[in-house]
N, C-alpha and C positions, 0 to 999 in steps of 0.2 A: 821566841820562835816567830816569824814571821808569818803572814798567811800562805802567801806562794810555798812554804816550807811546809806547812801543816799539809795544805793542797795535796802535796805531793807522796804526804805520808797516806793519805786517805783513798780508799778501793771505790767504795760504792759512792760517798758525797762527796759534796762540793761546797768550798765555800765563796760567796762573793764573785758570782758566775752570775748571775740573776741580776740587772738592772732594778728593777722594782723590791727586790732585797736585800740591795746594797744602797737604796733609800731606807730600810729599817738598822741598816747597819749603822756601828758609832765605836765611840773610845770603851765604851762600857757593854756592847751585845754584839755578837755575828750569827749569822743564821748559814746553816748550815743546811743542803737539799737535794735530795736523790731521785735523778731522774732515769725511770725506764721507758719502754717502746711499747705502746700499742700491738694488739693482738695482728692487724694486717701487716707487721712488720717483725712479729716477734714470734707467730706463730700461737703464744700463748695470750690467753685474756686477762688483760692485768685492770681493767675498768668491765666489772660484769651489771652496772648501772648505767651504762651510758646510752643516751637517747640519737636519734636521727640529727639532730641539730648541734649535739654537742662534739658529737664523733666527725662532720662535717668540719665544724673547727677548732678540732683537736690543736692544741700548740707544739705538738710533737716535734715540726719543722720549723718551729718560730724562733728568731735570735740563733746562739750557736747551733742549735738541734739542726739550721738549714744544711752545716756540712755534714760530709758523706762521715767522716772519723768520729761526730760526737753522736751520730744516730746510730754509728759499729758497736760504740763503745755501749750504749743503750741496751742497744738488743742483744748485745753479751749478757750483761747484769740481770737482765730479765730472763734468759734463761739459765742464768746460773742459781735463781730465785727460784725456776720451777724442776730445772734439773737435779741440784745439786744442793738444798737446800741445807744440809750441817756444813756445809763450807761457805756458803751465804751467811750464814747467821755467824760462823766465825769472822770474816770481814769485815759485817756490819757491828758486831760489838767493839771487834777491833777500832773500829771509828767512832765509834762510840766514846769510847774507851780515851781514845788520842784528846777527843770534843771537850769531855769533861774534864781533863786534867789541862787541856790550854785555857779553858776559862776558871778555873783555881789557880792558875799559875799567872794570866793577866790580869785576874779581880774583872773578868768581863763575864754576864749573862751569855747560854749559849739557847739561841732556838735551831729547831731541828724539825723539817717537814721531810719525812720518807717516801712520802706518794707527791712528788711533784709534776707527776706526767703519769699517774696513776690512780685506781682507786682502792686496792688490796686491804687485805683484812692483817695488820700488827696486833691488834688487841692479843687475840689467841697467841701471839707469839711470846707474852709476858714479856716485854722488852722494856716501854717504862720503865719500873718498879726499880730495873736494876740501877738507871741513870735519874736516880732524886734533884739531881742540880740541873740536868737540861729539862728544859719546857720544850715540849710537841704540841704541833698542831700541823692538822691537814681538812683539805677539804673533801666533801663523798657524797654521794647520790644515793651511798643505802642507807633510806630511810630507820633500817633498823638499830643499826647500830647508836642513834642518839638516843634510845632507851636503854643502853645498857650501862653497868655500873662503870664508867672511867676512870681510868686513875686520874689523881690529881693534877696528874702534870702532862695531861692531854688532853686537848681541847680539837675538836672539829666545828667546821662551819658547811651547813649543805648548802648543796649545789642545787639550784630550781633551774629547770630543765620546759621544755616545751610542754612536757605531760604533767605537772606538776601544778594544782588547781593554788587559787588565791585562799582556799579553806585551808591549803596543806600550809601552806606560806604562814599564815595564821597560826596553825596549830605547831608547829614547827617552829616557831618563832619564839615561843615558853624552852623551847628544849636546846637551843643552839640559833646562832645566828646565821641568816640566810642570804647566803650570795645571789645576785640579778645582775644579767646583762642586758643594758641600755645601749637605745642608739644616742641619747642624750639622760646622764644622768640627775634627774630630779632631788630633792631634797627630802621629798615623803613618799614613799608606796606601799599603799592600802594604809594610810595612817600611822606609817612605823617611819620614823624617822633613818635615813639613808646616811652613810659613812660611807665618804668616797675610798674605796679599797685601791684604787691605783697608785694613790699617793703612795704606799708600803705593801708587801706580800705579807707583813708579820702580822698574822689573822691572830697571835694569841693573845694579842695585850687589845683585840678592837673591844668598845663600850658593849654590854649584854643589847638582848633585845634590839638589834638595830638589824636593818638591810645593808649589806658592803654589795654597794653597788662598783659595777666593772661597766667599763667602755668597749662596746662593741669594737676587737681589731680585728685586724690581717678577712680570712675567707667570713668570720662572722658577721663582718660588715652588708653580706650578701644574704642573709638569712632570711628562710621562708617559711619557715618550719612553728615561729612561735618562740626560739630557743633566744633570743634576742628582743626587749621588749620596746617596741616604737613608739614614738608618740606618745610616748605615755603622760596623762596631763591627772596631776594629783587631786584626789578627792576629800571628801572630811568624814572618810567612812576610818572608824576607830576601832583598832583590834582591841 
């Protein structure tokens, strides 16, 4: 089966849509990624973590999201998420479903990011567990949830945001690895060595303990707020 063929079998993801995860793609993984709409577009609040600087540049409209048909298609799935939620979760296993039997069928690894333009809560949905052979991973701003017990085969990386202290970055840093956006990314901050996360979306396989630093784009580049870190010139302070 081909990918445009899988594509076309699949409701809620997508695969090899995403520039920067079709850098983590190959003969041996595809990554697979579901994108919903923002609450000013979808009515509902699908990121209840999100800060003045991040919501400012939200990537909702970035890449394909700019046309009017793949932001339709968004804000469908999003409220099909909070409307209709036993036919959501049939879909999404559905795809699930189709994920893990294309990657038993080409000997290919599959990742799977369900919050790609969100921050929702999957854990409560026991969804994992079912799918042992895909690896998940997403990124999130609720700090709670990196204390809870995860299943094996879901990994998050948080998201540090304008409100979010160099203590938190620190303490945070034992528990999950922590995304920073740079006007120019550095090699160390706060003494934690940097992994440049643009090179690939695929946060599940990055090294423990490191900063994935991101490049300020598109309206982030204008940031005032703090959500963007400038200037930043590396110290020899050691977590």
């Amino acid at each position: 089966m081909k990918i445009s063929t899988l594509n076309s079998k699949l409701h809620l993801l997508s695969v090899g849509t995403n520039a920067k995860t079709k850098r983590g793609d190959s003969e041996e993984a595809i990554t697979a990624i579901q994108y919903l709409a923002p609450s000013l577009n979808s009515g509902y609040e699908t990121c209840a973590g999100k800060s003045e600087g991040c919501s400012a540049a939200c990537l909702f409209t970035a890449g394909r999201g700019a046309m009017n048909s793949v932001q339709q298609a968004r804000i469908k799935k999003t409220k099909l998420f909070f409307e209709n939620k036993e036919l959501y979760l049939t879909y999404l296993n559905n795809d699930l479903t189709l994920l893990q039997e294309y990657g038993k069928e080409h000997n290919m690894q599959v990742y799977v990011r369900l919050n790609g333009t969100s921050d929702l809560d999957f854990i409560s949905l026991n969804i994992f567990q079912k799918y042992p052979t895909l690896k998940f991973y997403d990124y999130t701003k609720i700090k709670e949830r990196l204390y809870l017990s995860l299943p094996e085969n879901y990994k998050l990386t948080y998201s540090r945001d304008e409100r979010t202290t160099e203590e938190e970055v620190l303490e945070i840093i034992n528990l999950a690895n922590v995304a920073v956006v740079f006007d120019n990314i550095p090699e160390t901050y706060l003494g934690l060595p940097v992994f440049e996360g643009d090179l690939t979306d695929l946060r599940y396989e990055d090294p423990e303990k490191h900063i994935i630093g991101l490049k300020a784009k598109g309206r982030a580049k204008q940031d005032t707020t703090g959500f963007v870190i400038k200037n930043y010139i590396p110290t020899l302070q050691v977590a």
